[in-house]
N, C-alpha and C positions, 0 to 999 in steps of 0.2 A: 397741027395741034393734036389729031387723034394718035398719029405719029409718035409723038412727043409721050400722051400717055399711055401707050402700050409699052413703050418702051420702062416707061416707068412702074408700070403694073409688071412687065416682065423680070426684071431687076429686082423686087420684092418679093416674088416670088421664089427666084434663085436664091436668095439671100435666107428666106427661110426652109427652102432647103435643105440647104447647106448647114441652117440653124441645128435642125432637128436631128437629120444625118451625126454630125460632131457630137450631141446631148446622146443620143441613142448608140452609138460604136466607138466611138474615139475618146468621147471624156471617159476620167476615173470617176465611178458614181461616189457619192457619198454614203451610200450604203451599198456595200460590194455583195454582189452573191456568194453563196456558199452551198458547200453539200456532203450533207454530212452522209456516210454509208458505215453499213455492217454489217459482219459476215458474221456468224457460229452458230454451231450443232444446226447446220441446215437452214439457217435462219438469215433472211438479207433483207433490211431495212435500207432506204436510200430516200434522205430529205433533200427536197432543194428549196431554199429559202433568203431573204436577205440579209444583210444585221445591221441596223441601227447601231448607234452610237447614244450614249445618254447627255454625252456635252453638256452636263451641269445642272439638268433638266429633271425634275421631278417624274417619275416616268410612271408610275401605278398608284393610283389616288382618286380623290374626290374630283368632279369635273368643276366644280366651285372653286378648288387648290389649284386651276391651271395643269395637270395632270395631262401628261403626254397620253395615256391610253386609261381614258376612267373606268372605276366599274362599272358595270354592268352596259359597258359598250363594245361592240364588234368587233375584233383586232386580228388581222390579217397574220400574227405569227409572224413580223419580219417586216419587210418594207418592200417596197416597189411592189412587184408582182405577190401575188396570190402565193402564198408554200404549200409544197407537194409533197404527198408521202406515197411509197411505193414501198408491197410486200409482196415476196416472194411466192407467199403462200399463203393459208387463212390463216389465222391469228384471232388471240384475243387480246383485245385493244382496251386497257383498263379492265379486264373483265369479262367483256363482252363482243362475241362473234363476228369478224369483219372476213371478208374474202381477199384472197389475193387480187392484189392491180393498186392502182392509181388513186389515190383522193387527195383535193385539196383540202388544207389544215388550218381551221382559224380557231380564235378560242374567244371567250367574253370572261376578261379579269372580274376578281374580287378580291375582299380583303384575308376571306380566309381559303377560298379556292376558286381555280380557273375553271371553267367548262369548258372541255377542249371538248369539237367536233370534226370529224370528219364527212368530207360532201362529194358526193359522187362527180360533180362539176369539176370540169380539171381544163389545164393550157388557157385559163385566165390571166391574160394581157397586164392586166393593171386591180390590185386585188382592193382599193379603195370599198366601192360599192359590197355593201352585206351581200352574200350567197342567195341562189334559191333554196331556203329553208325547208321546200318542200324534197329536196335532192340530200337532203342530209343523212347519213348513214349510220351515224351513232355519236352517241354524246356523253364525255366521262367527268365526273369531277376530280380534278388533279389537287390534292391539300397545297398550302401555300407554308415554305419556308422561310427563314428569316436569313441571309447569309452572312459568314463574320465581316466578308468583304463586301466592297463594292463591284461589281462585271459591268467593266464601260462599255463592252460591244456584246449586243444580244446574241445568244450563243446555242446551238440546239446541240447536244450530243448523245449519243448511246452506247449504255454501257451493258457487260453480261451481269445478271444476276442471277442466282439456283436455279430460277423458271424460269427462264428465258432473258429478257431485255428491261429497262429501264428506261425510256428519253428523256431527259432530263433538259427543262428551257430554264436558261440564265440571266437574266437581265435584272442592272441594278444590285437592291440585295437580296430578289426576290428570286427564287427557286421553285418551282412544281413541276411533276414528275408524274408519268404513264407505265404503268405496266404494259409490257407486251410479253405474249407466250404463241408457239406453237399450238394449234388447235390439235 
């Protein structure tokens, strides 16, 4: 009998193995990584992040509207994992002084601007869970645009502008945007 269920305990256990193994390396996610980079006048930005898909979904709104990401709550910038930004150099980031290296990038939407932050916290697994607040590095308000279209996959890019960069996050028909410059 004991026999019988080790055998069976061991079997389930293989099985979810095998489960997690397949969901973590071999399936196509539903939300695919990306990483966006860029180079000029001495300047290298490099995000890694995931992109959601809006799939018919109301995606920035009131949490009472069913709102994929309501205002004024926590949002990981992407899906699965935590998004990272890395800079070559010091920068300012909306504005204001950041150092070169690593941080991860979340923001808390609204209706008329995002507050995107940067957190010294980085190689976060699974970016669910809010940051430690206390590890935050700086916090910008990015204005909110309207856009003509709709962007079914959330999308980060950068672009050059006079003074340096632009990042520009895309989702839906909603557009907000970061300065970055060389320090």
């Amino acid at each position: 009998m004991k026999k019988n269920i080790l055998i069976g305990v061991g079997v389930i256990f293989i099985l979810f193995v095998v489960w997690v193994v397949y969901g973590l390396f071999i399936a196509t996610p539903v939300s695919p990584p990306s990483t966006t980079a860029y180079s000029e006048g001495g300047l290298e930005i490099t995000i890694d992040y995931s992109q959601p898909s809006k799939k018919g979904r109301l995606i920035f709104g009131e949490e009472a509207d069913d709102a994929l990401q309501p205002y004024g709550k926590y949002w990981r910038l992407g899906a699965n994992a935590a998004t990272e930004i890395t800079f070559n150099k010091d920068v300012t980031f909306g504005g204001k002084p950041v150092k070169a290296g690593t941080y991860s990038m979340y923001a808390v939407p609204g209706a008329n601007a995002f507050k995107v932050t940067l957190n010294s916290e980085t190689n976060i697994f699974f970016g669910v869970a809010e940051p430690d607040h206390e590890l935050d590095v700086v916090t910008v308000d990015a204005p909110v645009q309207k856009t003509p279209s709709v962007v079914e996959t959330f999308t980060i890019d950068v672009v050059t502008t006079e003074s340096g960069a632009t990042i520009n996050y895309s989702w839906d028909q909603t557009l907000f945007t970061v300065p970055v410059a060389l320090q």
